[in-house]
Structure formats: structure tokens, C-alpha cells
C-alpha positions as CSV (number, residue, x, y, z in Angstrom):
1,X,12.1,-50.0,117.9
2,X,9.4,-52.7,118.9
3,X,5.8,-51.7,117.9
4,X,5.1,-52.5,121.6
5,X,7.4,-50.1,122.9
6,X,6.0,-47.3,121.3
7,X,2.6,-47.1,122.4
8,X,2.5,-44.6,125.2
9,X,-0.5,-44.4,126.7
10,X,-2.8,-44.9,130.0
11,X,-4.0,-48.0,128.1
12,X,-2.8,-51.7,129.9
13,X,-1.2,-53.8,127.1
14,X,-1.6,-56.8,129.0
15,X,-5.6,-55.9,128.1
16,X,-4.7,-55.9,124.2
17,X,-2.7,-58.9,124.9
18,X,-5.2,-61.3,127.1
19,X,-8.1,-59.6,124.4
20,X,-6.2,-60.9,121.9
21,X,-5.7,-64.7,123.4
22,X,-9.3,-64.5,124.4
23,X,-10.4,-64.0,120.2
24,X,-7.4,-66.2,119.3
25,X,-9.3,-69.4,119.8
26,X,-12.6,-68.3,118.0
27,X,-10.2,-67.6,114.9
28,X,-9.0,-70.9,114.8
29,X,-7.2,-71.8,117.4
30,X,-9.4,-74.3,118.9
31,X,-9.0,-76.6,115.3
32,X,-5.3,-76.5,116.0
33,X,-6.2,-78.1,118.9
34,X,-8.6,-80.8,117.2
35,X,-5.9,-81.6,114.7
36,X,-3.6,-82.0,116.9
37,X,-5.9,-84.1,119.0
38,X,-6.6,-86.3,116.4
39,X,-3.0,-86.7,115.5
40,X,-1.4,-87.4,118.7
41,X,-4.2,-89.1,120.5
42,X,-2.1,-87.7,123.8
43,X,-4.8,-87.4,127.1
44,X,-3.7,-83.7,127.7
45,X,-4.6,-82.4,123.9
46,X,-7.5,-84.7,124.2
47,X,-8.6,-83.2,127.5
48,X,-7.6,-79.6,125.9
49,X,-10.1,-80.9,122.6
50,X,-13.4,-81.5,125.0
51,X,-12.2,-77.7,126.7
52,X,-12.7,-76.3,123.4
53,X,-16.3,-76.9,123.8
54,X,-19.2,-75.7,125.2
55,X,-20.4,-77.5,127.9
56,X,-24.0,-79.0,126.9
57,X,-25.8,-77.7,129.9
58,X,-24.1,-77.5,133.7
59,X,-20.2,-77.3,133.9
60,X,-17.9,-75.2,132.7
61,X,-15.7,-75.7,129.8
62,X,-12.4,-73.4,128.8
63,X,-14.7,-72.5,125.6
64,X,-17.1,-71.0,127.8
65,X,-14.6,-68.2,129.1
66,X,-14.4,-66.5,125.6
67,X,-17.3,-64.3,125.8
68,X,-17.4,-63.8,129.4
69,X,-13.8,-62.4,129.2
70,X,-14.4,-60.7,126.5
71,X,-17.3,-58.6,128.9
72,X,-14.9,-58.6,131.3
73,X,-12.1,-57.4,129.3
74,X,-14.3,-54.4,128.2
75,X,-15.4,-53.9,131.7
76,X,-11.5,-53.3,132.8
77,X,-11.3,-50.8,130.0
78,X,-14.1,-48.6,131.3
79,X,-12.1,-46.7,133.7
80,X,-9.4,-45.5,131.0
81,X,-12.0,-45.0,128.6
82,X,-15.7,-43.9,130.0
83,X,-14.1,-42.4,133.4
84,X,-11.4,-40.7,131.6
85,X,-14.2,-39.0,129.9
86,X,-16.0,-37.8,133.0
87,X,-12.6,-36.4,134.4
88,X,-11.2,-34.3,131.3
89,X,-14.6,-32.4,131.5
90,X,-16.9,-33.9,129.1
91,X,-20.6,-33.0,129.8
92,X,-22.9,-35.9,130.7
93,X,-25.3,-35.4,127.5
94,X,-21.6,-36.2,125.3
95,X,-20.8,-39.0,127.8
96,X,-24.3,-41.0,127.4
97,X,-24.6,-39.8,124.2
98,X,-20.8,-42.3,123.1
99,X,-22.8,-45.0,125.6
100,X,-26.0,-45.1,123.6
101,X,-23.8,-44.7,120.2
102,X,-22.2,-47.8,121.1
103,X,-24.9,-49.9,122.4
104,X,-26.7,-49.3,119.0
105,X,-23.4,-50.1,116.8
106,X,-23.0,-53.6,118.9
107,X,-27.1,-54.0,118.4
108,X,-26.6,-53.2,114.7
109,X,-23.0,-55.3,114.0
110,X,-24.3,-58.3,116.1
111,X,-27.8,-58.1,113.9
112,X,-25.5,-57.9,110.9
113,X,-24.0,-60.8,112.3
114,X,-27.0,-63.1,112.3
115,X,-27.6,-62.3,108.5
116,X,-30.6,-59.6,109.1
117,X,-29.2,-58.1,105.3
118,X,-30.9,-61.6,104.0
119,X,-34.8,-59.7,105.1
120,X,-35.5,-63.3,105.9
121,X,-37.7,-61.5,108.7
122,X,-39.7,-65.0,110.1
123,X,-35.8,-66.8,110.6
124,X,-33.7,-63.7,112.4
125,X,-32.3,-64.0,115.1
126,X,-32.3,-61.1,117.2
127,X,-30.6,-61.8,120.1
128,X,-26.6,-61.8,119.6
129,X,-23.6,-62.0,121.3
130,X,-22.4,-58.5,120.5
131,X,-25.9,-57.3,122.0
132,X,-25.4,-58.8,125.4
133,X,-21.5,-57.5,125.5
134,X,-23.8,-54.0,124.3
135,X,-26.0,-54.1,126.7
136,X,-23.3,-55.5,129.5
137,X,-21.3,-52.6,129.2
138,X,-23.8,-50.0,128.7
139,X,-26.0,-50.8,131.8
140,X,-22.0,-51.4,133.6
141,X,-20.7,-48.0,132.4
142,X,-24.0,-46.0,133.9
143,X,-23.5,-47.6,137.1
144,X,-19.7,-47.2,137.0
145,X,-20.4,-43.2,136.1
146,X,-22.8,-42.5,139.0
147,X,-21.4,-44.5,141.9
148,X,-18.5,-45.2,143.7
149,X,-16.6,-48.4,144.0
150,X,-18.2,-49.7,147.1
151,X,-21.7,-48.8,145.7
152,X,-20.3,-50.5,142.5
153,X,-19.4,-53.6,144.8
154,X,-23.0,-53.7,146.1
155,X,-24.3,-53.3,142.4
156,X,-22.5,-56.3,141.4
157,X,-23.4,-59.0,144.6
158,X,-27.2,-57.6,144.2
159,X,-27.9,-58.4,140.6
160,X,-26.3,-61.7,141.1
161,X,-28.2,-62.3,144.4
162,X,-31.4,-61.0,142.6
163,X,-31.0,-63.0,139.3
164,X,-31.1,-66.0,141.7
165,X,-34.1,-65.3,143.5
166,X,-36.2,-64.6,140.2
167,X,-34.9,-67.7,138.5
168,X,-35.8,-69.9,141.7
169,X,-39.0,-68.0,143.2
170,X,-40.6,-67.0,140.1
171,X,-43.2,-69.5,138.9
172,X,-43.0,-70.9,135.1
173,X,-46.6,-72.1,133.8
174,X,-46.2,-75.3,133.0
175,X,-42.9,-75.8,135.1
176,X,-43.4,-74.0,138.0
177,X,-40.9,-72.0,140.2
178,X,-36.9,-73.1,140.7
179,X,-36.9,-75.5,137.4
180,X,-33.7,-74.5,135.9
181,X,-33.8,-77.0,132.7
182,X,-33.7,-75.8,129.1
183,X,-37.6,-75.7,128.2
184,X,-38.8,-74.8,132.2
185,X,-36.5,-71.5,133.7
186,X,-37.5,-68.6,133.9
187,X,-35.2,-66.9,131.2
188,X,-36.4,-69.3,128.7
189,X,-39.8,-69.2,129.1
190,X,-39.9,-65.0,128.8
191,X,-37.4,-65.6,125.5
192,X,-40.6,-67.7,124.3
193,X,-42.7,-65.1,125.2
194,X,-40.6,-61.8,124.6
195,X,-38.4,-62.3,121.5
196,X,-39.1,-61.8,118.3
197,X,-37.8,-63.9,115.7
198,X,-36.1,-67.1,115.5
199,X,-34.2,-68.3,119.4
200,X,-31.0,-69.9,118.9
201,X,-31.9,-73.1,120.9
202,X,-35.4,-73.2,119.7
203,X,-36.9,-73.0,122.9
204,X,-34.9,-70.4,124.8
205,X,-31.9,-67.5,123.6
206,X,-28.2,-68.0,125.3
207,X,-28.4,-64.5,124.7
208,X,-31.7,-63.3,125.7
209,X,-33.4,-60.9,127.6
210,X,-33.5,-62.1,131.2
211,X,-29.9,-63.7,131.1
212,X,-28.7,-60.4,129.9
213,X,-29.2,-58.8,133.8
214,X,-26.4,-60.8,135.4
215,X,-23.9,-60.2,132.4
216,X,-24.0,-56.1,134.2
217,X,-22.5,-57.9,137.2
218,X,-19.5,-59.5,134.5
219,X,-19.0,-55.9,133.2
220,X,-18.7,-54.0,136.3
221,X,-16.4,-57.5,137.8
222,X,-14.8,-55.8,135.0
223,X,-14.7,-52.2,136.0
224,X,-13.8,-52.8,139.7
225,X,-10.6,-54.2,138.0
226,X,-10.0,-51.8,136.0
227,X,-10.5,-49.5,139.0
228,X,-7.9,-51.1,141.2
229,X,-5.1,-51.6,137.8
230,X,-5.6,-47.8,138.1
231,X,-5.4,-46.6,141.0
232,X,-2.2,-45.1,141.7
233,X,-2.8,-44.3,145.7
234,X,-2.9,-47.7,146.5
235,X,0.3,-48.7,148.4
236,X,0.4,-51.9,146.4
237,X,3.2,-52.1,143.3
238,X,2.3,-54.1,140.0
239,X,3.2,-57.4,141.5
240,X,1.5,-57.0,144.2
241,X,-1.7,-56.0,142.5
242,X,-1.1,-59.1,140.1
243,X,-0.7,-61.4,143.0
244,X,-3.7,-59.7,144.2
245,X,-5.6,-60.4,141.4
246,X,-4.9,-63.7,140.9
247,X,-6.3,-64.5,145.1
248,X,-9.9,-62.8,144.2
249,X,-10.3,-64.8,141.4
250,X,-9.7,-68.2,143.1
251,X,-11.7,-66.9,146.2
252,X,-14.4,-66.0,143.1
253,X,-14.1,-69.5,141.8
254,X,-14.5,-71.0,145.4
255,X,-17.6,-69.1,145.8
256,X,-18.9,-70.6,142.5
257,X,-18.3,-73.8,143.5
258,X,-20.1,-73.5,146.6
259,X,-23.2,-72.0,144.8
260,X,-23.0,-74.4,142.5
261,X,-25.6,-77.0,144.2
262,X,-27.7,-74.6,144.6
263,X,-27.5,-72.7,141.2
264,X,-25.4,-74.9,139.0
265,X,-22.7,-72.9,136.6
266,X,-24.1,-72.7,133.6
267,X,-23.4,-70.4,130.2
268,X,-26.7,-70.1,128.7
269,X,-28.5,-69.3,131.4
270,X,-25.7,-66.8,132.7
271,X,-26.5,-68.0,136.2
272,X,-24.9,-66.2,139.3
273,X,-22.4,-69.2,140.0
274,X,-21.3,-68.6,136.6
275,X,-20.4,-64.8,136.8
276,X,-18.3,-66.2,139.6
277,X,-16.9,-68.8,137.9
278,X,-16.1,-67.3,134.9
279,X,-14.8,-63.8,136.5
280,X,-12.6,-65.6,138.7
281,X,-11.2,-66.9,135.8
282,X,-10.7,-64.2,134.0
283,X,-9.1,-62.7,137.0
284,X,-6.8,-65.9,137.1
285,X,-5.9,-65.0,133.4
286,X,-5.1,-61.6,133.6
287,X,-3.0,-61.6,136.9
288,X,-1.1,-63.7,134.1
289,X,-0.9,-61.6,131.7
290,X,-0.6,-58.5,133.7
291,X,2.7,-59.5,135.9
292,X,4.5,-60.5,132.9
293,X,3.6,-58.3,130.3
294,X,3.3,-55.0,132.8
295,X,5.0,-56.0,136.0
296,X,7.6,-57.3,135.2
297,X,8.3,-55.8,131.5
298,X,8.1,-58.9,129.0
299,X,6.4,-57.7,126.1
300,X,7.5,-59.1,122.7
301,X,6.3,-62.1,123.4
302,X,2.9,-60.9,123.2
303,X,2.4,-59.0,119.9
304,X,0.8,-61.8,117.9
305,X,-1.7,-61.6,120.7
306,X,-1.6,-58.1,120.6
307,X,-2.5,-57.2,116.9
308,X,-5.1,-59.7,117.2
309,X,-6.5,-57.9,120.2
310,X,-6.3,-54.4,118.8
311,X,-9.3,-55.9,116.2
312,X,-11.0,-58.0,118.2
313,X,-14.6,-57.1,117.1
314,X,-12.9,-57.7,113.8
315,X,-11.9,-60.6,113.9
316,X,-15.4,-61.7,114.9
317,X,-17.3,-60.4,112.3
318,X,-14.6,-62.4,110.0
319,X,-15.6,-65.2,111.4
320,X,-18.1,-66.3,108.6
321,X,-15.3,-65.1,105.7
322,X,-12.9,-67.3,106.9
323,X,-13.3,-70.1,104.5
324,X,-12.4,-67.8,101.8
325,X,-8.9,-67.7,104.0
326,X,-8.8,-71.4,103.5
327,X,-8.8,-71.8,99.9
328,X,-6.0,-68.7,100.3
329,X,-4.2,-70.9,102.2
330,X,-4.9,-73.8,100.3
331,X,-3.3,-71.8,97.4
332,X,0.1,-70.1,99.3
333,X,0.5,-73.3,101.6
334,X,-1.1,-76.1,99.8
335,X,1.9,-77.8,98.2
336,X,4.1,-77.3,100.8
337,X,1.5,-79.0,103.4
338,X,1.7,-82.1,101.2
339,X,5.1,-83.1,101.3
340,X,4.5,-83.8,104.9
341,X,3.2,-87.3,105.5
342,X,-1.0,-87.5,105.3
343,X,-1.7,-87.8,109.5
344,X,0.1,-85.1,109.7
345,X,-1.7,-82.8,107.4
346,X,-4.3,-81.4,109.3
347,X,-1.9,-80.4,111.9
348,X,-0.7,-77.9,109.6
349,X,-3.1,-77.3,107.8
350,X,-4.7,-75.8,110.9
351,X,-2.1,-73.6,111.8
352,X,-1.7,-72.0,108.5
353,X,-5.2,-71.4,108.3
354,X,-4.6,-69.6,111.5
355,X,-1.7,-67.4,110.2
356,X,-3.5,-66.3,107.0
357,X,-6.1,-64.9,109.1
358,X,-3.4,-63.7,111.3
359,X,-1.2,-62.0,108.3
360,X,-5.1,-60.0,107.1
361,X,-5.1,-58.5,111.5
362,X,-1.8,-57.8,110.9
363,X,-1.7,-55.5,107.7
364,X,-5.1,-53.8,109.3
365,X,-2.7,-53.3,112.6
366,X,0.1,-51.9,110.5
367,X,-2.1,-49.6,108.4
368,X,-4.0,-48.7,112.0
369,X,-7.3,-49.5,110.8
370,X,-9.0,-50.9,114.2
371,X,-12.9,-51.2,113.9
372,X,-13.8,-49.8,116.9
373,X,-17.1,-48.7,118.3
């Protein structure tokens, strides 16, 4: 029997499956893309070779989607995790208690992340990815515990709206109010003032502490999801609710465009357009996922996506051991990959770079050791 078939649970498997796309490209499948890029010279793979970057400051780039769905991703979950808690009885000290336990392991991993073990106190960085998804889902999960999904709705269209107003009323010395370049908004100036430590683009945080407030409103996008997927009362069957999903997040991206003159989409300053832009894309991406993978029953398809998503935070911390997969893969794959002609090299080199780190998720998945917080 398929390992897919036998996990029998409330848990959405097009979640471990989209979770697992979403990390997919961070562990190496965006230098697939380069190499093949480079190879070819076709416009699509170049087009998809600029997508798997960040855009410098405005726009929106595929590579920008990764850690908002990621938020996201753990914002759907909240319902069949956090909820489930509140419904089987547990008491609200044990409930905030697990919040606040995983806040600090996020805090403490993404910390570990940025090399705090090194004591090189002057030159951390404190700020980190896994703290804003932290912070995201804890400040998501309290409001997702105490009100209800039209309250939760109001919640997510009030920090956006308020996120705007303090970015474009709020004076900056030196710049002003409603200055939204990289030295002069708002969020950048209270990193400068506010954060320890050294700020990843010198003079302002992607991560930091202002910028963090609108990531709640990607969380509970998250959550409201996650709320409708589970929802059994509604008359609506699975295709219906993937069709469903799929029409919010284009009327989400719409919206986005149409704030976007006014506050421009952009990633590290987590502006309101880019909730929008980046949750209706993530909608977009799991309507995918969820009518084939859950509505309409194709699953095998999706385990390699699967065991990579069942390790996610994993797969992230590995990021900085992965050149010790490469000489691995230089040493299993190495003279194989040279009796292909030298253009053609990199291609494949790539991909079996990819499918070493692939082969370490997949003994993890098969031993069930998941490092989860």
C-alpha cells in the first residue's frame, strides 16, 4: 500500500504537498532552473530564471511567494491543529502555553540560523525568517482562538488598512511621512532604531519589527482557509470549495493591483498590497493542489513533494549543510555526470544535487523523524 494512502487523519495532504513545493525551490530547485537556463537559452526558462529571484525593491517575483506561503501554509493548519486543541478540552493555560513554546523554538532555531553559536555578538543578526513565521502565527493563532471568523475577517482588513496608514502618515526624521524607499519608511527607520545587532540590508531588516504586524494578516489569510477546507456544514463539495478558492485569490490579486499605486507590492517592507498579492497567490496554488490531490483523489504524484513537506523546517535549517551534499553527489554521481557532453553538465549536475538532499528527507520520512515545533 502507498505511504499516501495510509495516513488517516483530519490533516489536508494537499498542505504537505503544496508545503513541500513551496521548500522544494529553496533546496535547490531554483539552480535546476539556472542550469537549465543557461543551457537552453529558451525565453520561458529564462523568464522562469529572473522568477527565481527576489525582486530588488517593487514587483513581485515567483521567489517572493516562498515565505509568504509558507505563513500561509501554517496559517491553514491552525484550525486542525490549535482549534482542535480548544475543542477536545484543553485548558487555555496548556493551549498558550504550546503557542508561547513554539514562538520561542522558531525565535531560538531562526537565531541558530543566523550563526548566534559563533558569540560574534557586534555581527548577529537577530531578526530571521523563522521569527516573523513565529511571530505570524502566534499573534494569528490568539486571534483565531478568541474570535470568530467574521471578527477574524475584520482582524485581517484592519492590520492591513492600519499598516498603511502608519507607513504613509507617520513622519520619518530626515524623510518625512509616506517615503516608502529603503533608507526613508517607516519600518526601516524603527529597525535602525529598535534592533539590536547587525540588519540584513544595512539600513533596514526584511524581517523586522514593524513589517512583522502585516505578516498576522498572512497568517490568519491562512486560518480563514483553513476554516472554510474544514468546515463540513457548508453546502459546497471539494470542487466547489477548490473552485472557490481559486476566485478569492484572483479577486485578492486584483485588489493588489489596484493598491499597488498607492502602496506598491513590495517583500521587504511586507506592505498591505503584498499580503494581497502574495495570499491570492497562495490561494491560486492551493485550489491546485487541493482539487487534485483531495478532490479529485490523485495523490501519488505528489509524494516527493510530500516527504519534503513533512520536514520543511528541516529542510531549511539544512540549507547551509548542503554543500557537504554536493561533494556526496560529486562522489555517487560524479562520473556518471561526465559522460554527458560539458554544456550539459550543470543540467545534471543540479538535479542530482537536488535528489541527494531529497534521498537524506526521505530516510528522515521513512524512519518518521519530522522536526517539528
Amino acid at each position: 500500500m502507498s505511504e499516501l494512502s495510509t495516513q488517516k487523519s483530519e490533516r489536508l495532504l494537499s498542505l504537505d504537498a503544496l508545503r513541500g513545493f513551496d521548500m522544494f525551490w529553496i533546496a535547490g530547485g531554483e539552480v535546476i532552473i539556472a542550469a537549465i537556463a543557461k543551457y537552453t537559452h529558451w525565453p520561458v526558462f529564462n523568464w522562469l530564471h529572473i522568477q527565481m529571484e527576489h525582486a530588488e525593491w517593487n514587483g513581485f517575483h515567483f521567489y517572493d511567494l516562498i515565505f509568504p506561503l509558507f505563513l500561509f501554509l501554517a496559517g491553514v493548519s491552525m484550525p486542525f491543529s490549535v482549534l482542535k486543541r480548544k475543542e477536545r478540552g484543553d485548558s487555555p493555560k496548556a493551549i498558550y502555553l504550546h503557542l508561547l513554546k513554539r514562538l520561542g523554538l522558531l525565535i531560538a532555531l531562526g537565531m541558530i540560523y543566523n550563526g548566534i553559536l559563533y558569540l560574534d555578538w557586534p555581527n548577529i543578526r537577530f531578526a530571521s525568517v523563522l521569527a516573523r513565521i513565529g511571530l505570524g502565527w502566534f499573534f494569528a493563532s490568539v486571534i483565531v482562538l478568541n474570535f470568530k471568523p467574521k471578527a477574524i475577517v475584520v482582524w485581517f482588513w484592519g492590520i492591513l488598512l492600519g499598516y498603511w496608514a502608519l507607513m504613509t502618515l507617520i513622519p520619518v526624521p530626515g524623510f518625512g511621512a509616506g517615503n516608502l524607499t529603503l533608507e526613508g519608511n517607516l519600518s526601516a527607520y524603527i529597525d535602525r532604531l529598535l534592533l539590536p545587532g547587525q540588519l540584513y540590508d544595512k539600513v533596514m531588516d526584511p524581517e523586522g519589527i514593524l513589517s512583522t504586524i502585516p505578516a498576522i494578516s498572512t497568517g490568519l489569510l491562512g486560518a480563514l482557509t483553513g476554516l472554510f477546507l474544514r468546515d463540513n456544514k457548508l453546502k459546497w463539495n471539494k470542487m466547489q470549495k477548490g473552485l472557490i478558492l481559486a476566485g478569492t485569490g484572483a479577486l485578492l490579486i486584483g485588489v493588489a493591483a489596484l493598491w499597488n499605486p498607492l502602496f506598491p507590492i513590495n517583500k521587504k517592507m511586507w506592505t498591505s498590497s503584498f499580503v494581497l498579492c502574495a495570499g491570492g497567490s497562495s490561494l491560486l496554488l492551493l485550489s491546485v493542489f487541493y482539487l487534485i490531490i483531495d478532490a479529485w483523489g490523485f495523490r501519488k504524484w505528489a509524494f516527493p513533494f510530500v516527504v519534503i513537506g513533512m520536514n520543511s523546517i528541516t529542510i531549511y535549517m539544512m540549507q547551509p549543510a548542503f554543500q557537504g551534499f554536493s561533494y556526496f553527489k560529486d562522489f555517487v554521481f560524479g562520473g556518471f555526470i561526465h559522460l554527458f557532453s560539458e554544456p550539459v553538465q550543470p543540467v545534471l549536475n543540479s538535479i542530482a544535487y537536488v535528489f541527494v538532499g531529497w534521498l537524506v528527507l526521505y530516510f528522515l520520512y521513512k524512519k518518521k523523524i519530522f522536526l517539528k515545533v
